[in-house]
Every structure is written in C-alpha cells, then in structure tokens.
C-alpha positions in Angstrom: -0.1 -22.5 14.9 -3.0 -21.1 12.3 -2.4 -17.3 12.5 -4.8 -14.6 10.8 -3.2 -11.4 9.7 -5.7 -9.5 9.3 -5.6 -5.8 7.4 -2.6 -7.2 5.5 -0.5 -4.3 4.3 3.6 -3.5 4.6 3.4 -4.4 8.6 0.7 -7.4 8.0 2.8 -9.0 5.2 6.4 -8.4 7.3 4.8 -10.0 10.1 3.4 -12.7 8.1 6.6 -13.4 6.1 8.6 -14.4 9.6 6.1 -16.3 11.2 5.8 -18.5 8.1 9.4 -18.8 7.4 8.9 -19.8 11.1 7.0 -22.9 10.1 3.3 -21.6 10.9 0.1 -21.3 9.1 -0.6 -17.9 8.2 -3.3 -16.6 6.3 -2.8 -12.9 5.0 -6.3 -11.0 4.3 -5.8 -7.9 2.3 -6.6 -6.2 -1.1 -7.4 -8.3 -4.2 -4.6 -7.6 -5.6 -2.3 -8.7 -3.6 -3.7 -11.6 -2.6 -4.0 -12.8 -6.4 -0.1 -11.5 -6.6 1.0 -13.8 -3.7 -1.4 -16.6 -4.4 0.3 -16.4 -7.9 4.0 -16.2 -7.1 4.4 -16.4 -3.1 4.9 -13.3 -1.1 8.4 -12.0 -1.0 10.7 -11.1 2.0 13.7 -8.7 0.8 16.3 -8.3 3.2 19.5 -6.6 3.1 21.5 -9.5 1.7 18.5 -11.4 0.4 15.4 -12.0 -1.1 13.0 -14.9 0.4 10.4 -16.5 -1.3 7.5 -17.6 0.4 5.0 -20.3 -1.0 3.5 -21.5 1.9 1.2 -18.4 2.6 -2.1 -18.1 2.1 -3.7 -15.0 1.0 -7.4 -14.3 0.4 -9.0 -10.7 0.3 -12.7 -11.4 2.0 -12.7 -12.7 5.5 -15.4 -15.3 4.7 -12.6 -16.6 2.3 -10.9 -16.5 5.2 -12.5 -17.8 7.9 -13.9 -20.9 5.6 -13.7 -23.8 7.9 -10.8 -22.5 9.5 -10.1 -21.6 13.6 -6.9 -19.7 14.5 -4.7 -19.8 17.4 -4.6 -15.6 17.4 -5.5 -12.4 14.9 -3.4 -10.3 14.1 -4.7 -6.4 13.1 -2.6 -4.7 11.0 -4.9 -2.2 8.9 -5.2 1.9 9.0 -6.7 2.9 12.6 -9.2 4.5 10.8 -10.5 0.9 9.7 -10.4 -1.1 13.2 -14.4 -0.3 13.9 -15.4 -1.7 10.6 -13.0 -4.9 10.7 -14.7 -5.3 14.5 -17.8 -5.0 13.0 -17.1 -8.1 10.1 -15.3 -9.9 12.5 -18.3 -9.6 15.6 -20.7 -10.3 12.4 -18.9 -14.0 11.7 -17.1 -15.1 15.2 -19.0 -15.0 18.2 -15.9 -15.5 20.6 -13.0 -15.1 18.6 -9.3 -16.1 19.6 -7.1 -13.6 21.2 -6.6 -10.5 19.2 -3.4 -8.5 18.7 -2.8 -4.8 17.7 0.0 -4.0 16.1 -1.5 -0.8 14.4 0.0 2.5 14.7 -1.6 5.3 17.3 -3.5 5.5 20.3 -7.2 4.2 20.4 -7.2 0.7 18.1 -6.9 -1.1 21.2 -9.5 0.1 23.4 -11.8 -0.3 20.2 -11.1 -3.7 20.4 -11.6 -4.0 24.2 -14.7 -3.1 24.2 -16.0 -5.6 21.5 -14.2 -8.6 22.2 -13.5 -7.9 26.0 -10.1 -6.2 27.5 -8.5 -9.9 28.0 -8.5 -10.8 25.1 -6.8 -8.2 23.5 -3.0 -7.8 23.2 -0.9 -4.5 22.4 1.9 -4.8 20.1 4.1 -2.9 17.9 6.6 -3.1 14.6 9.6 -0.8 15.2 11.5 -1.8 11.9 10.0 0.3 8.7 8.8 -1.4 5.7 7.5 -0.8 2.6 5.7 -3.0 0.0 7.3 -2.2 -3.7 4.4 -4.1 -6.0 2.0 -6.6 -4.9 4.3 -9.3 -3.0 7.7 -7.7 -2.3 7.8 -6.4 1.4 11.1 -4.6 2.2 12.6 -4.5 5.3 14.2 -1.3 5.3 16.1 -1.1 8.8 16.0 -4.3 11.1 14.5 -3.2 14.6 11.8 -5.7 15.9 8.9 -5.9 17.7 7.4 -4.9 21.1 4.7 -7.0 23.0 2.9 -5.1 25.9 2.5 -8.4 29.1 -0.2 -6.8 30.6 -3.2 -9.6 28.8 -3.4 -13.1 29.6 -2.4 -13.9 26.4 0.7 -12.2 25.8 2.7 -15.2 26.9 1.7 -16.9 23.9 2.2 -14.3 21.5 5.8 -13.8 22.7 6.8 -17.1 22.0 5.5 -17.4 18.3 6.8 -14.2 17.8 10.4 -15.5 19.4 10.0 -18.3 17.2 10.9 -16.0 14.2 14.2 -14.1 14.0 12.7 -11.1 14.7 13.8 -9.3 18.1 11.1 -9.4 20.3 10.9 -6.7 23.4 8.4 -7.2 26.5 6.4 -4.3 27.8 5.0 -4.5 31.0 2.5 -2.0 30.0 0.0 -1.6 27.1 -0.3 2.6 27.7 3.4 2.6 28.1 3.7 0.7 24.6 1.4 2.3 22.5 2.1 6.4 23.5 5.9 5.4 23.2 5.5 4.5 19.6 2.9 7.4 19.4 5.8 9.5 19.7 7.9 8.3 17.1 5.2 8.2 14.7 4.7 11.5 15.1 8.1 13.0 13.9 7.7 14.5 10.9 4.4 13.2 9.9 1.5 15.0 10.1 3.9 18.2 9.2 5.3 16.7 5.8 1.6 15.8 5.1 0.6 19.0 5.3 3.4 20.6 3.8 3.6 17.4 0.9 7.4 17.5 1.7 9.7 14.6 2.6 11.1 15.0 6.2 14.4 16.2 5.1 13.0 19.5 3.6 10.2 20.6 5.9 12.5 20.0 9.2 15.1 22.3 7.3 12.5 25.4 8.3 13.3 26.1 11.6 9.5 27.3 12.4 8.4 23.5 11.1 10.9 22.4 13.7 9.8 24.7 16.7 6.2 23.1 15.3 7.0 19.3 15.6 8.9 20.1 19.0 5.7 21.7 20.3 3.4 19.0 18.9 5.9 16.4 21.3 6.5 18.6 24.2 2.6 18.6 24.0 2.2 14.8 24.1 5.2 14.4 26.4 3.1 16.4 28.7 -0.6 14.6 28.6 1.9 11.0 29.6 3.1 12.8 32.8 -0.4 14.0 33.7 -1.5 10.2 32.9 1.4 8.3 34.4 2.6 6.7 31.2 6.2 6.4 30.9 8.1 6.5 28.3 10.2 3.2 27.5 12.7 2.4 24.9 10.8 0.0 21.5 13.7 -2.1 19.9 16.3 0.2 17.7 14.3 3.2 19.0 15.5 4.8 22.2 12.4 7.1 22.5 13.2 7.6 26.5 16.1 9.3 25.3 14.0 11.2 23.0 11.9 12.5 25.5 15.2 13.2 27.6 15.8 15.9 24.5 12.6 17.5 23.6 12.5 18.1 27.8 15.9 19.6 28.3 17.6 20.7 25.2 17.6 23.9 23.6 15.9 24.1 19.9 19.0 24.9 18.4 21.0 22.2 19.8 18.5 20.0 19.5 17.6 20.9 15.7 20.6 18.9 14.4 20.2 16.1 16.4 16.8 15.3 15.7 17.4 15.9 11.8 20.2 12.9 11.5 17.9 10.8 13.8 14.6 11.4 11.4 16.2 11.5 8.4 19.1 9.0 8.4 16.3 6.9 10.3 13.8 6.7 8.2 15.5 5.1 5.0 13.4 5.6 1.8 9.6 4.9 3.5 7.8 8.1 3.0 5.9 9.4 6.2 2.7 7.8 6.8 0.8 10.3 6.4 1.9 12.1 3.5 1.7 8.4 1.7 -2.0 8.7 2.6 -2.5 11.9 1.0 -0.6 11.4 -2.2 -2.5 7.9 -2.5 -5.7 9.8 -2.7 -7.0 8.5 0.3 -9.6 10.4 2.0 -9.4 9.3 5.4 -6.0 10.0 7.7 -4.8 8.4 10.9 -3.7 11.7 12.2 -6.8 11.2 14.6 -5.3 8.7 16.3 -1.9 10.0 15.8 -1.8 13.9 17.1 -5.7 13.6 17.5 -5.3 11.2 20.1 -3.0 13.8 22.2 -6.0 16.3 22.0 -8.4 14.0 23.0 -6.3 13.1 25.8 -6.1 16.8 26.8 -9.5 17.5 26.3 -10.8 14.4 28.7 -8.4 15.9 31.5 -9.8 19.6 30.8 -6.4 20.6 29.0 -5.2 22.0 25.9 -2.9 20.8 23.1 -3.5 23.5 20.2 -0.5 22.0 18.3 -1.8 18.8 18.2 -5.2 20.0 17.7 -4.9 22.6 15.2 -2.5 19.6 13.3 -5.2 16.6 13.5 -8.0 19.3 12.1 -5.9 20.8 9.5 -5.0 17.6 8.3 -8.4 15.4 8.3 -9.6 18.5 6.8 -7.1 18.6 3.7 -7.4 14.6 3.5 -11.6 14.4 3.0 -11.2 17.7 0.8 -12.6 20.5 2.7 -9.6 22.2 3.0 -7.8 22.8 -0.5 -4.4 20.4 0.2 -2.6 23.1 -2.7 -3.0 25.8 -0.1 -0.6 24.4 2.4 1.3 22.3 -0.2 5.5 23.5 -0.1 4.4 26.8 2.0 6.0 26.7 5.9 4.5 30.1 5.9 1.2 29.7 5.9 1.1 26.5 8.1 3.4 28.3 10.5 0.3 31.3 10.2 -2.0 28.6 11.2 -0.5 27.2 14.0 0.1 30.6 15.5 -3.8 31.9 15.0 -4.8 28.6 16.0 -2.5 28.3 19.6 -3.8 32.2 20.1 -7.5 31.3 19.8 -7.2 28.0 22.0 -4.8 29.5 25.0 
C-alpha cells in the first residue's frame, strides 16, 4: 500500500522504516534536510543488533512534492501537536476528501482537530510506545522495543492494524480512542514538563523530593479528570500504565518515590524528555498544552480545577515563547516548588 507519513520526525521515520522494510510505499514528508539526507543515502533503522538500510523510501519536504500525482491508502500524522491545525490547513487546501488519517502524535487534542476537518470516521487514534531518537539526518534509533497501540473505535482501524501487523512491530488493539490517548497522556507526562522547566534530565530533578510530590500531584490530577470522564486507564505495549495509576492512587510518596525513579529513569534510555528537547532546541512553541494543558482544559470544561497542571502548562508556554526568563527556573527546585505552591493557593 502507498502510505504518507506525514510530520516525519523520530516517530514518522520509525514508523516509516517498518512499514517499508514491510514491503510498502512510503513517502516520508519532513524538513529539507532530511529528506535530501535520506534521498541521498536511504534512511537508516538501528536496532540493538543492527543497522538497516533503507533505499526504497521516498522523502520529500513540501506536500505538493508530495502529493504530485500520487493517492495513498492512509496518512499518517506524526508532527508536534502544536502543528496539526496548520498541516489540516495544507492538507484541506490540496485534498478535498483525503484517505483515512491516523494520529500517532503525543497528547490530548490532535485528534479531535482532525475530526472536525476531515469528519470523526475517518480519523484513527494511535500511538508509538517504544522511544526513539534520530542521531543526524537519516539514523532513527530504536532505543527500547515496545510497539504500537491502535484505538478500534473508526471504521478504518481494521485496515490499519493489519499493515501495521505486517511489520515486526507489536501491535496492541484499543477498543477506545479516549482510553488510548489519556493512557499515553500519562506516561508522557512523567518527568516532562518538570525537567523542562527545571532544564534537568529526569534523573536529577526527580532526586528533589518536592519535584516528586510535584509530578505526583500533576498525575493524581489527571488520574482524577479520567474517573470524572469515564476513561480508563489500559496498559500500551511495554508500558503497564494501569499499574501506574494503581501506585500514584494507593501508595505512599515515600514508597512510591523509588519505584517510580527506576521506572523513569532506567525507562527512558538516553532520549531526553520531550519537552526539555524543545526548549534547548530553541523552539518557541511547546506541546505542554496538549500535554498537562489538556488536563486543565479538561477540568475547566467540567467546572474543576487542576492548579498543578495549570500552573505547569502556563509556566512552561511562557518560558518557551520568552515571556518568562527560562534562567529563572533553570537548576532551581526552589523557586518552581514557590510557584506551584502560590499558584495551587490562588486557584483552590
């Protein structure tokens, strides 16, 4: 089949990588450069105990290169949340009906974006559990093997299943999108928008026990607006997040301090935090908004209050587009922990 990954970064170019090695047509769109680097020299899939070149890719970085004369069996998003409205926008501007459209982006919100421009049928949730990194243009590293996670709830999620058992990846079934998506919310959130904030890795900043008591509220918070929704929480392959939430609900901090730690940071392998990445990349826009931010917009529609989440998704779109100086927070737990604590006083 003719697959479009479109937004092609670390996940875009992972996903790619398997479903050519697959035997199907993919086409990666992403940033000039590495779309010259893979057109050049193929795109690169490094495993534990290998490396595998790809030739057979395309990749272009316009989607009029793209599209061309071209039709594809299904899109794949895989760019920064905070870049699904203008890729609907390009993609509304060139494809009156496009094929069905899958989101394997992180955070809460991509998908009901694309709902609402394409129709809620022809969308698809999905998510990558295993982290990856690019290192250059055309190496993507597959840092722990986990899998993938369809939600079944769209028309078209049969198909996608299949192409995506097709690869060697481990494909798990959802039965629902909400369950999916705020699942994986909540192991994107560990150590994240903290360790932005903080520019530390997630093996210093959860060594302060007042960053910990922070991420655990920031969770407990989230935790909370699923119940009040009726989302459940469901295990993502290599991730059991429902004993996660098993933890945060019953455990007391200081037991669960030290199992959390060895979970998040022998977990993680070398990928830096999202977030943080973001930040030291210069980038002015953040997905905490769908990350944290979606948690206090979830609260705020059902006349509730997160001011963990909040205060976190503020502080940090604030430092990101340079309102806030970043060198105020940078390695100082105290004056974040200051923060939260005026912040959860003036919202209660």
């Amino acid at each position: 089949m003719h697959i479009l990954i479109y937004g092609a970064g670390a996940v875009g170019n992972y996903l790619g990588a398997h479903l050519a090695l697959a035997g199907h047509q993919v086409t990666l769109l992403g940033r000039e450069r590495m779309a010259s680097s893979i057109a050049n020299d193929g795109l690169i899939l490094r495993q534990a105990k290998s490396d595998k070149r790809i030739s057979t890719i395309r990749a272009v970085s316009s989607l009029d290169d793209a599209l061309g004369n071209q039709s594809y069996d299904w899109i794949a998003f895989t760019m920064k949340a905070y870049d699904t409205v203008e890729a609907i926008h390009e993609l509304q501007s060139r494809i009156s009906s496009p094929p069905p459209i899958v989101s394997f982006q992180n955070g809460v919100g991509n998908e009901e974006s694309l709902q609402s421009a394409f129709g809620k049928d022809r969308i698809v949730a999905g998510t990558v559990t295993t982290p990856v990194l690019m290192s250059g243009n055309n190496i993507v590293v597959e840092e722990k093997k986990r899998g993938v996670a369809i939600a079944s709830d769209s028309p078209h999620s049969r198909l996608i299943e299949c192409l995506l058992k097709d690869t060697d990846l481990k494909v798990d079934v959802i039965p629902n999108s909400a369950d999916l998506k705020w699942s994986k919310l909540l192991l994107n959130m560990i150590a994240n928008a903290t360790c932005a904030i903080l520019d530390m890795s997630p093996a210093e900043a959860l060594k302060d026990s007042r960053v910990f008591r922070i991420e655990v509220l920031a969770l407990q918070e989230a935790l909370a607006m699923m119940e009040l929704q009726k989302i459940n929480v469901v295990n993502l392959p290599g991730t059991p997040a429902k004993l996660l939430a098993a933890a945060l609900r019953s455990l007391p901090m200081t037991i669960l301090r030290p199992i959390l730690y060895r979970q998040v940071v022998g977990g993680r392998g070398d990928k830096m935090p999202s977030l943080l990445a973001g930040l030291r990349a210069g980038r002015t826009k953040t997905e905490v908004s769908w990350l944290n931010g979606a948690v206090a917009l979830a609260a705020t529609n059902m006349q509730r209050l997160t001011p963990i989440n909040h205060s976190l998704a503020l502080l940090l779109t604030d430092i990101a587009s340079g309102r806030v100086a970043w060198s105020t927070y940078q390695r100082r737990p105290d004056v974040l922990v200051a923060s939260m604590r005026i912040a959860e006083g003036m919202l209660q």
